[in-house]
N, C-alpha and C positions, 0 to 999 in steps of 0.2 A: 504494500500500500504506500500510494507517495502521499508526501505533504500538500497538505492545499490551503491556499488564500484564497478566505472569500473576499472579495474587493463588489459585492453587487451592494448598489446605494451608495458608493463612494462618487463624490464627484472627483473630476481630475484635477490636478495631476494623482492625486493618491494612489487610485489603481498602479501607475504607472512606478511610482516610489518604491510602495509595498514589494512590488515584484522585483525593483531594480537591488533591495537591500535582499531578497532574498536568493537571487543571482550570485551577489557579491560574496555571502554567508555561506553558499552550497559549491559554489565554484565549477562541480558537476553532478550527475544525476538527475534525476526527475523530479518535477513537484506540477502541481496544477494550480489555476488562478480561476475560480470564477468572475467573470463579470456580466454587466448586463446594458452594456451601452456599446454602441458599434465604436466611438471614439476611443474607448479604453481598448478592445478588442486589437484595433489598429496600433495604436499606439504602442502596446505592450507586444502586439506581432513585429514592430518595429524595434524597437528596445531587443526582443530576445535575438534576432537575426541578426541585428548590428553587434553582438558579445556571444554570435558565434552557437548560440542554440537553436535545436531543430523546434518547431511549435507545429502544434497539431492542433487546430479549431472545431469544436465540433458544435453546432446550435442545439441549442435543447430549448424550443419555443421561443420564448423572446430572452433567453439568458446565454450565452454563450459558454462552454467548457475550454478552458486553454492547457494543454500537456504541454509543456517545456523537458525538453531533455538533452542532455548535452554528455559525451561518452569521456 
């Protein structure tokens, strides 16, 4: 089981923080990030890709699942 941030009802930047100090903290491996706004989704797609992590999005209604993982 990975770690997960839920960031849903954060406005931004937070979403974007939350995940960037937990990048920083893990360095590699997995963890997921819930959010619920297509701007955090984006943003935190861009954050992981730019520090080199894979992200995998998946919708679940109007929330989005974020996988990050990095080898």
């Amino acid at each position: 089981m990975s770690e997960q941030l839920d960031a849903r009802g954060l406005s931004c930047p937070q979403p974007v923080i939350l995940t960037e100090r937990k990048i920083e903290e893990l360095k590699s491996g997995n963890f997921e990030v819930l959010v619920d706004t297509d701007t955090a989704k984006e943003n935190i797609s861009r954050l992981a890709r730019n520090k080199g992590w894979e992200i995998e999005i998946i919708p679940q209604g109007r929330e989005y699942q974020l996988l990050l993982k990095k080898e």
